[in-house]
PyMOL Python script that loads the backbone (N, CA, C, O; Angstrom):
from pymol import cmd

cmd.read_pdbstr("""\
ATOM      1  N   UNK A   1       3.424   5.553 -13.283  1.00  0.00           N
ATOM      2  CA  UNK A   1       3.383   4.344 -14.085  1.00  0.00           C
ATOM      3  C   UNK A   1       3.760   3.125 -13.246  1.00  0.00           C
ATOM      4  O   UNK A   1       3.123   2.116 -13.547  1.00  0.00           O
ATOM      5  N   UNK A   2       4.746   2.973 -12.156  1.00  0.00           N
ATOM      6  CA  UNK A   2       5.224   2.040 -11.364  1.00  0.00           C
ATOM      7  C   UNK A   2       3.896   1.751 -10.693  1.00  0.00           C
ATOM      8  O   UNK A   2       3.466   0.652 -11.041  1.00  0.00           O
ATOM      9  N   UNK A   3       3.132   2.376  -9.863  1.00  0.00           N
ATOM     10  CA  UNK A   3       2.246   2.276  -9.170  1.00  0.00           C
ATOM     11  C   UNK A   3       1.068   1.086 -10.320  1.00  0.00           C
ATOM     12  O   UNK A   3       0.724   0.038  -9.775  1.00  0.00           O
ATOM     13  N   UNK A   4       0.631   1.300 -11.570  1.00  0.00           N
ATOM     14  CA  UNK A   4       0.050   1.094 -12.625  1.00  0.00           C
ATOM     15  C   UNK A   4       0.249  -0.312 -12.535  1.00  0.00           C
ATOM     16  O   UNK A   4      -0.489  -1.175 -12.060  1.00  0.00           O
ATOM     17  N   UNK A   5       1.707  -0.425 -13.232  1.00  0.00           N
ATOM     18  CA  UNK A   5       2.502  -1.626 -13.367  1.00  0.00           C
ATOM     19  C   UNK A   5       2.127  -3.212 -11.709  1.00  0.00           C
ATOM     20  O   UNK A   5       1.846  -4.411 -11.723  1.00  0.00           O
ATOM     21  N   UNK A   6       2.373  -2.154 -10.609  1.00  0.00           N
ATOM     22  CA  UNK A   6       1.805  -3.067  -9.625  1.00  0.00           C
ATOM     23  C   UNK A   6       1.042  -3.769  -9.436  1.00  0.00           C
ATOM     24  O   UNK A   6       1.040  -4.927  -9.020  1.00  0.00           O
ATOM     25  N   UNK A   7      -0.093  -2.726  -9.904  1.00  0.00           N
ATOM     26  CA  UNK A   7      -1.550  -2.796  -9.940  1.00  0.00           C
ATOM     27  C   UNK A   7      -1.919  -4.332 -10.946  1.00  0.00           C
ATOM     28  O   UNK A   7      -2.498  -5.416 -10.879  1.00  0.00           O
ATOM     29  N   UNK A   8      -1.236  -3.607 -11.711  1.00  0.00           N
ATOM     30  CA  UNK A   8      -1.580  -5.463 -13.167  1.00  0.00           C
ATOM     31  C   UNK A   8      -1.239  -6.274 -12.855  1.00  0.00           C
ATOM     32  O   UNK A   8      -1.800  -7.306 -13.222  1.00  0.00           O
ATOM     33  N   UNK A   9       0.038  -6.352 -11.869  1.00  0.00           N
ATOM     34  CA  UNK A   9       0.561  -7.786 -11.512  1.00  0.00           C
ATOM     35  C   UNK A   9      -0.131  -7.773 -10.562  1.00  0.00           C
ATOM     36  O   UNK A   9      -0.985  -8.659 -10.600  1.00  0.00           O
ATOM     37  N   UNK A  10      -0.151  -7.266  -9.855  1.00  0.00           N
ATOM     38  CA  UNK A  10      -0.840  -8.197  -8.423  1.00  0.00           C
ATOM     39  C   UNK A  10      -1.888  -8.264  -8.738  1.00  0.00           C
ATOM     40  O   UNK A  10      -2.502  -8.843  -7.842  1.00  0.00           O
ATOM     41  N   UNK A  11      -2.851  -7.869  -9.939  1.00  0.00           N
ATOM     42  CA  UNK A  11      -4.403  -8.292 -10.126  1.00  0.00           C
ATOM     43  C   UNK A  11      -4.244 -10.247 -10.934  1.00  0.00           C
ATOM     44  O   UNK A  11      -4.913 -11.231 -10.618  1.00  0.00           O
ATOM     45  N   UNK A  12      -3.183 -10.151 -11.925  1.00  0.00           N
ATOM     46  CA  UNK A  12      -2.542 -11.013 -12.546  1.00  0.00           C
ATOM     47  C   UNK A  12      -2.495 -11.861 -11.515  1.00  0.00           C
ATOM     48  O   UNK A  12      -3.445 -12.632 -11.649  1.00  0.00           O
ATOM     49  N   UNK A  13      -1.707 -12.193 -10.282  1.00  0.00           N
ATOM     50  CA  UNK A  13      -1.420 -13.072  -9.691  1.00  0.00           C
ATOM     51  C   UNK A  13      -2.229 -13.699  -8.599  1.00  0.00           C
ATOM     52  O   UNK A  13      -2.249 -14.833  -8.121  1.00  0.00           O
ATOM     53  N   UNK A  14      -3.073 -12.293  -8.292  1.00  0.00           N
ATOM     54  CA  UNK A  14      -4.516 -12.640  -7.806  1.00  0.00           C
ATOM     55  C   UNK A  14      -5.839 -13.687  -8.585  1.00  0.00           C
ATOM     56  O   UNK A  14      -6.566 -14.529  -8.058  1.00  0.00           O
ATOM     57  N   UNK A  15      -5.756 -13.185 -10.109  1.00  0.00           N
ATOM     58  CA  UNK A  15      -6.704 -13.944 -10.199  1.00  0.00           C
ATOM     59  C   UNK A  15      -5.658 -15.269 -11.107  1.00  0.00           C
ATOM     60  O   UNK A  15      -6.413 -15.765 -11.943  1.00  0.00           O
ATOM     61  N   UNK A  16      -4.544 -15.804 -11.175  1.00  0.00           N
ATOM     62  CA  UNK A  16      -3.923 -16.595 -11.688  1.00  0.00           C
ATOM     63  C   UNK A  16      -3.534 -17.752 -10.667  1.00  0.00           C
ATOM     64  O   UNK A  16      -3.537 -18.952 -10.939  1.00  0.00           O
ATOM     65  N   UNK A  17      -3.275 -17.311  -9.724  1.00  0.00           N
ATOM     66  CA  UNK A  17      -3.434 -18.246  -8.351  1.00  0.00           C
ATOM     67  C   UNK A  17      -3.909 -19.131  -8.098  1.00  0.00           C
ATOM     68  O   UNK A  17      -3.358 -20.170  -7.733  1.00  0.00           O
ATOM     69  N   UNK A  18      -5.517 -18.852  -8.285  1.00  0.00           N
ATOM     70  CA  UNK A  18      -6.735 -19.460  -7.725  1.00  0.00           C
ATOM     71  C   UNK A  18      -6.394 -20.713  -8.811  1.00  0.00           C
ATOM     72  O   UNK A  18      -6.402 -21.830  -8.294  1.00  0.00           O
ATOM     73  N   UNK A  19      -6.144 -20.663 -10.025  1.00  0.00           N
ATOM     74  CA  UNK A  19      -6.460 -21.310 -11.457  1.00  0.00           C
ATOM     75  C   UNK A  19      -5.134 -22.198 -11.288  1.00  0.00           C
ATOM     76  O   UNK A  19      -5.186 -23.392 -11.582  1.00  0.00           O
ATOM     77  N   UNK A  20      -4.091 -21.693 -10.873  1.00  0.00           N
ATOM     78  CA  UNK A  20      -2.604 -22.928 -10.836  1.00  0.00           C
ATOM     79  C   UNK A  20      -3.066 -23.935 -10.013  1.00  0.00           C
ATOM     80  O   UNK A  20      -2.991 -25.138 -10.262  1.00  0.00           O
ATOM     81  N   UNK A  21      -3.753 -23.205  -8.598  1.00  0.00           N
ATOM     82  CA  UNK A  21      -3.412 -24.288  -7.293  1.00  0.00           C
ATOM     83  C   UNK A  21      -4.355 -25.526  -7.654  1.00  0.00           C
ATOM     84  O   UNK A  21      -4.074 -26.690  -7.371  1.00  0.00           O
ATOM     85  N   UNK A  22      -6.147 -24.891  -8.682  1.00  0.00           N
ATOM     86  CA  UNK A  22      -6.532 -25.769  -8.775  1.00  0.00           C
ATOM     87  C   UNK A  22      -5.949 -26.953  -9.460  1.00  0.00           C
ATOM     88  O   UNK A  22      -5.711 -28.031  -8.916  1.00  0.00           O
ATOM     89  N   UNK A  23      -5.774 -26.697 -10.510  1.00  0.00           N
ATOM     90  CA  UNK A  23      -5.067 -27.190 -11.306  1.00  0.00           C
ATOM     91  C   UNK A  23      -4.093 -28.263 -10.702  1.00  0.00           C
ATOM     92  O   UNK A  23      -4.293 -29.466 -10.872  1.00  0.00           O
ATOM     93  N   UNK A  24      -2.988 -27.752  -9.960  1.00  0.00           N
ATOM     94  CA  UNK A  24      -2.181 -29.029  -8.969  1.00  0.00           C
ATOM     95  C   UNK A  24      -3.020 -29.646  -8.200  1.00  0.00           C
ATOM     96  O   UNK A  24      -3.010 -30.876  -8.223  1.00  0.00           O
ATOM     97  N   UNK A  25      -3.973 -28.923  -7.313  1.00  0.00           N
ATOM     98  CA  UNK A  25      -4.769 -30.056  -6.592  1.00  0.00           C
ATOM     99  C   UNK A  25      -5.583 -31.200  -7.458  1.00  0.00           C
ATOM    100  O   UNK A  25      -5.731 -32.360  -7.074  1.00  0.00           O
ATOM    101  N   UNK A  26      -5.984 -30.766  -8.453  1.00  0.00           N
ATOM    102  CA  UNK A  26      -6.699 -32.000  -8.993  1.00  0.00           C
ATOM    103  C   UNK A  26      -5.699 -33.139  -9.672  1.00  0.00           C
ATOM    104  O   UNK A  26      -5.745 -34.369  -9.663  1.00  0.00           O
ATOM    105  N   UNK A  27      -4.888 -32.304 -10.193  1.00  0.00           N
ATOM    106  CA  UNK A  27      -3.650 -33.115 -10.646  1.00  0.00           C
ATOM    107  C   UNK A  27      -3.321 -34.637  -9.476  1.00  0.00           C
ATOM    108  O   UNK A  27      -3.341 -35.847  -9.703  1.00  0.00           O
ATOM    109  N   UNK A  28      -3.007 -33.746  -8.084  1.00  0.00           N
ATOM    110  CA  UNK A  28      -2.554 -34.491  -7.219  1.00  0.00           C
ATOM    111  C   UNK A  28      -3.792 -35.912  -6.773  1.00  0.00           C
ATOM    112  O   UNK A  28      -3.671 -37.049  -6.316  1.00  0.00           O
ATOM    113  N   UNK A  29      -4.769 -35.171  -7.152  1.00  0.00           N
ATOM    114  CA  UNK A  29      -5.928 -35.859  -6.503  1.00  0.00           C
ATOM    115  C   UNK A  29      -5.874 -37.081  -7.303  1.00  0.00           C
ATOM    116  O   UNK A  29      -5.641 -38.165  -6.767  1.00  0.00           O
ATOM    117  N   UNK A  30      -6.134 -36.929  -8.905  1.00  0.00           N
ATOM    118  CA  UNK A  30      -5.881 -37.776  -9.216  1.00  0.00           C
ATOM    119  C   UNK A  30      -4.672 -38.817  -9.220  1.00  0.00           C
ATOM    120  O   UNK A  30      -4.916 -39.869  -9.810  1.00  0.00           O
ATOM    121  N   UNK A  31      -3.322 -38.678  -8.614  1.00  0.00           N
ATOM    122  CA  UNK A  31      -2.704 -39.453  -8.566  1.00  0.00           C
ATOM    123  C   UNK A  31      -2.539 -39.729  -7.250  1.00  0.00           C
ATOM    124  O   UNK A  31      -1.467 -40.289  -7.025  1.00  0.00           O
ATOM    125  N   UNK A  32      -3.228 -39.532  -6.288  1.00  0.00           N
ATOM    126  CA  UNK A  32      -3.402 -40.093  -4.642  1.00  0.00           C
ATOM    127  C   UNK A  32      -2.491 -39.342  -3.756  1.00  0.00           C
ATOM    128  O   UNK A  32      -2.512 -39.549  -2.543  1.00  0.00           O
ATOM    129  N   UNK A  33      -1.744 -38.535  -4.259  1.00  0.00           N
ATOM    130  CA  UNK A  33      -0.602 -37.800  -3.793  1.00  0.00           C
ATOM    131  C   UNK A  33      -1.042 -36.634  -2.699  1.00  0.00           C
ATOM    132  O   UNK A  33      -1.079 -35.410  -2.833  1.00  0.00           O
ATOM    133  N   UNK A  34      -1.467 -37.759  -1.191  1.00  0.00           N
ATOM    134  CA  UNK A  34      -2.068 -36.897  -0.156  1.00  0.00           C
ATOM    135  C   UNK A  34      -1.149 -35.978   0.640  1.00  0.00           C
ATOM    136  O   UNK A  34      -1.492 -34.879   1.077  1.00  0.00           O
ATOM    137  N   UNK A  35       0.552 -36.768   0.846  1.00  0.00           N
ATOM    138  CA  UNK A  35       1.642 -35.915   1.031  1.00  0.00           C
ATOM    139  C   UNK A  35       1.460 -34.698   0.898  1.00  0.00           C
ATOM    140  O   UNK A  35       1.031 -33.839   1.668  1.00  0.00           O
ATOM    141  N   UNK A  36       1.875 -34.674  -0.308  1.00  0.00           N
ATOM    142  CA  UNK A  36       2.308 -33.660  -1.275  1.00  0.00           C
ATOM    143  C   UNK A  36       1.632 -32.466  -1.241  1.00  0.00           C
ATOM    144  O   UNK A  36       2.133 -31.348  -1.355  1.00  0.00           O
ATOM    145  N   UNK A  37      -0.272 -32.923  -0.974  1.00  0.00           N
ATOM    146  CA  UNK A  37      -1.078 -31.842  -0.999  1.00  0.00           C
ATOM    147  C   UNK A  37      -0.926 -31.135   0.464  1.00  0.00           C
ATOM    148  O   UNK A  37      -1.110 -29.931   0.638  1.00  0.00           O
ATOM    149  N   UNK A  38      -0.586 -31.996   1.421  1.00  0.00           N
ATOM    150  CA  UNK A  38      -0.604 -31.650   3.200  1.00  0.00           C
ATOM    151  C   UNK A  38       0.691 -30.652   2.898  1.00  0.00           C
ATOM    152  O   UNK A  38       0.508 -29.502   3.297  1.00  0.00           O
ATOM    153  N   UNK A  39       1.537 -30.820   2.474  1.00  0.00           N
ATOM    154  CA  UNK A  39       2.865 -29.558   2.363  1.00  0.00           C
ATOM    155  C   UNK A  39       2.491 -28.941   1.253  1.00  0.00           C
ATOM    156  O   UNK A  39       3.395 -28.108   1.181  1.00  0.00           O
ATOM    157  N   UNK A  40       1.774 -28.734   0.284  1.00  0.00           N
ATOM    158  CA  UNK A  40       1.484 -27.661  -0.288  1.00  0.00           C
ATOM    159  C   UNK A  40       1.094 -26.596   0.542  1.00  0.00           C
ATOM    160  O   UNK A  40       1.638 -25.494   0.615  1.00  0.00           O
ATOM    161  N   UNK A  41      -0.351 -27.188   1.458  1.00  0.00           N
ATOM    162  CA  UNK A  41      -1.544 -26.365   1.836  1.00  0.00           C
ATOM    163  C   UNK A  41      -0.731 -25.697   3.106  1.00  0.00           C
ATOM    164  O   UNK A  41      -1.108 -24.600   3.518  1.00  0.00           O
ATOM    165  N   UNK A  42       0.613 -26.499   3.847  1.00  0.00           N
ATOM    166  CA  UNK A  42       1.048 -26.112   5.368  1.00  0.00           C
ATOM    167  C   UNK A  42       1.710 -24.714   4.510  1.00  0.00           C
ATOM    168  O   UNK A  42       1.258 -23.635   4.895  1.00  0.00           O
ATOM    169  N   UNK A  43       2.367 -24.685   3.791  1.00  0.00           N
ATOM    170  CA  UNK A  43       3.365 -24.071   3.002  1.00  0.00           C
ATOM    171  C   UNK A  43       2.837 -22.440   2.740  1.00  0.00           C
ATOM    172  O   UNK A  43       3.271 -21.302   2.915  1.00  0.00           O
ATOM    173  N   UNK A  44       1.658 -23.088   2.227  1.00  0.00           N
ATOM    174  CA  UNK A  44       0.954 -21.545   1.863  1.00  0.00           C
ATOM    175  C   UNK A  44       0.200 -21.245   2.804  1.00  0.00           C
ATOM    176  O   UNK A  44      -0.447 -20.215   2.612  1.00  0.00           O
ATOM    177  N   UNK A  45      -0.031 -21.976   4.156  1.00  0.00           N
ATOM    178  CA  UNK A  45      -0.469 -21.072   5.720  1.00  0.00           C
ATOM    179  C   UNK A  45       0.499 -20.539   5.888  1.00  0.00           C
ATOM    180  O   UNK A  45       0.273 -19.400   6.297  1.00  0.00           O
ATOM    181  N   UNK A  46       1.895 -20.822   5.756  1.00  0.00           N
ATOM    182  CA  UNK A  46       2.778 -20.577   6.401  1.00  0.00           C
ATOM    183  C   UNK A  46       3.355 -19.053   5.748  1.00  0.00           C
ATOM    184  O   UNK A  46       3.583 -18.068   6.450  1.00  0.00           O
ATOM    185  N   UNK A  47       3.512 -19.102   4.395  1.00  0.00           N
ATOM    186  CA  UNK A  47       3.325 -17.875   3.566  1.00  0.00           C
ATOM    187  C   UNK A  47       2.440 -17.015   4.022  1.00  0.00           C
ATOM    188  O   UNK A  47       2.940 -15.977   4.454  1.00  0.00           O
ATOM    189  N   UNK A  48       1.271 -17.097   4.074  1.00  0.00           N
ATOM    190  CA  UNK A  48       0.458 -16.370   3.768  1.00  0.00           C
ATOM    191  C   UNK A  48       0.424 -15.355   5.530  1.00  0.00           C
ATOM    192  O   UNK A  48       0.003 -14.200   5.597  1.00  0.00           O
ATOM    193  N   UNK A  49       0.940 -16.116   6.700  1.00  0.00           N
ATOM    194  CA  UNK A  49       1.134 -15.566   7.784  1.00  0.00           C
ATOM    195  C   UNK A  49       2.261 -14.652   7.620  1.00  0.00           C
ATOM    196  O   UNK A  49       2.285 -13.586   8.235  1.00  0.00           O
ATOM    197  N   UNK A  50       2.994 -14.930   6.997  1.00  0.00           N
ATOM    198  CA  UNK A  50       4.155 -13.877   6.641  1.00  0.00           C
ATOM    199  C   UNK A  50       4.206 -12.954   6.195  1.00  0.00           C
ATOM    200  O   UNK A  50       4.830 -11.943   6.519  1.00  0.00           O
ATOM    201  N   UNK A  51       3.171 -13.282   4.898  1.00  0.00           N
ATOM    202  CA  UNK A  51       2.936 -11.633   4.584  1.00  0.00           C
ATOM    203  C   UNK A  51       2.105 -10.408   5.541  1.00  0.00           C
ATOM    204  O   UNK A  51       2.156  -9.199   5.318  1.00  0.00           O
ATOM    205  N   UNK A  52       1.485 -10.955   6.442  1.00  0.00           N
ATOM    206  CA  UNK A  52       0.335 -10.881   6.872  1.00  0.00           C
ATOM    207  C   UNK A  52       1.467  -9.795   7.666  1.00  0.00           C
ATOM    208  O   UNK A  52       1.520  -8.566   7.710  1.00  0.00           O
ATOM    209  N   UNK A  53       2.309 -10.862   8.245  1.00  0.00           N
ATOM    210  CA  UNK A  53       2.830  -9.758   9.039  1.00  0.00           C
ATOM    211  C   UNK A  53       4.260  -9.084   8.533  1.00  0.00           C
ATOM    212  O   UNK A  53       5.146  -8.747   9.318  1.00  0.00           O
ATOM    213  N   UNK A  54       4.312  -8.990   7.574  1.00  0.00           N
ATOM    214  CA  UNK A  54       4.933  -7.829   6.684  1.00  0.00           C
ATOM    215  C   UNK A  54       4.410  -6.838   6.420  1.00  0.00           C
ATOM    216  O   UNK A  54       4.958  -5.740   6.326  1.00  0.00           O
ATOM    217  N   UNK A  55       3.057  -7.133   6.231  1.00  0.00           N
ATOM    218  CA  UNK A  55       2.035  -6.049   5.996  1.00  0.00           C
ATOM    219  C   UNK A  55       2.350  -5.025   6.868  1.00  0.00           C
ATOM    220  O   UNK A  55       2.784  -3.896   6.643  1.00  0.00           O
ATOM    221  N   UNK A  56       1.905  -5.907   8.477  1.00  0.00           N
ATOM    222  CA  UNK A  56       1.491  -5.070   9.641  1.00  0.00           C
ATOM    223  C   UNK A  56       2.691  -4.068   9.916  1.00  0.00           C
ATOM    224  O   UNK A  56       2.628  -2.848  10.068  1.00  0.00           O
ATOM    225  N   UNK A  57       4.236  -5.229   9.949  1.00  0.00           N
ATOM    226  CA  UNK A  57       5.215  -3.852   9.786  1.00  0.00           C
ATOM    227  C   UNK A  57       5.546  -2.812   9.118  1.00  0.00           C
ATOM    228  O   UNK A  57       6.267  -1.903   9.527  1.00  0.00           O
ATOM    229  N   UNK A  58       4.831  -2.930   7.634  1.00  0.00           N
ATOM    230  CA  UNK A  58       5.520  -1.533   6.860  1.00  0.00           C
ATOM    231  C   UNK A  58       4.534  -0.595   7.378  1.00  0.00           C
ATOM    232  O   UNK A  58       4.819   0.571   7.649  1.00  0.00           O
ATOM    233  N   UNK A  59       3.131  -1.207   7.546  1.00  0.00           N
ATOM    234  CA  UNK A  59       1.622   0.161   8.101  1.00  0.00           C
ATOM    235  C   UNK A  59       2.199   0.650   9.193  1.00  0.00           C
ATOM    236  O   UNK A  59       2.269   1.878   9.233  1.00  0.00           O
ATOM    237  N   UNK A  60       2.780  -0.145  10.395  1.00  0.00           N
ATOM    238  CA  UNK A  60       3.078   0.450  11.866  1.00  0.00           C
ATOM    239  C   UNK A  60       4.683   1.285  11.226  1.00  0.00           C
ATOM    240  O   UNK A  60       4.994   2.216  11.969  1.00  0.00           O
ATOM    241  N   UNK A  61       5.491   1.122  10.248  1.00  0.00           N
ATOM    242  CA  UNK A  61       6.559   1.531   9.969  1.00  0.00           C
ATOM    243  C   UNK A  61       6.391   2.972   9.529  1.00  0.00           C
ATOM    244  O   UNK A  61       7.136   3.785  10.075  1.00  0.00           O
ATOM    245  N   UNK A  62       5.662   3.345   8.768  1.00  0.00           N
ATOM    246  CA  UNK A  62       4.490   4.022   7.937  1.00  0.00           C
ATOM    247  C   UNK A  62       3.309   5.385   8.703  1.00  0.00           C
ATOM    248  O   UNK A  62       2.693   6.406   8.394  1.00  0.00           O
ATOM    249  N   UNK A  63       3.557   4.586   9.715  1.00  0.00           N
ATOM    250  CA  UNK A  63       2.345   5.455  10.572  1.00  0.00           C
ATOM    251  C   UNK A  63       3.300   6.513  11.641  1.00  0.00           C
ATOM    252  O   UNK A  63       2.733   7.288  12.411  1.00  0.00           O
TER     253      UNK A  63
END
""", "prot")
cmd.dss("prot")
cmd.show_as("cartoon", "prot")
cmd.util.cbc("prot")
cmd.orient("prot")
């Protein structure tokens, strides 16, 4: 059932994601708020390299 449970959220946050960020970006767009969007977007490169290599350690941890 844990495995199950995973499965829904991370499908949940997969396809809920896409729908927030738009959502703030247009938000921002419309109020000129170019800042704001440049540290959003650095923020979630910066995330998204992290997991990347979290990943790689639990597979090489794993193997």
């Amino acid at each position: 059932m844990n495995d199950k449970l995973r499965i829904i959220i991370g499908l949940i946050l997969y396809l809920a994601m896409p729908v927030l960020m738009a959502y703030i970006i247009a938000k921002l767009f419309m109020k000129n708020e170019g800042k704001i969007l440049f540290i959003i977007f650095i923020t979630l490169i910066i995330l998204e390299i992290i997991a990347v290599i979290i990943k790689v350690v639990r597979y090489n941890k794993n193997k």
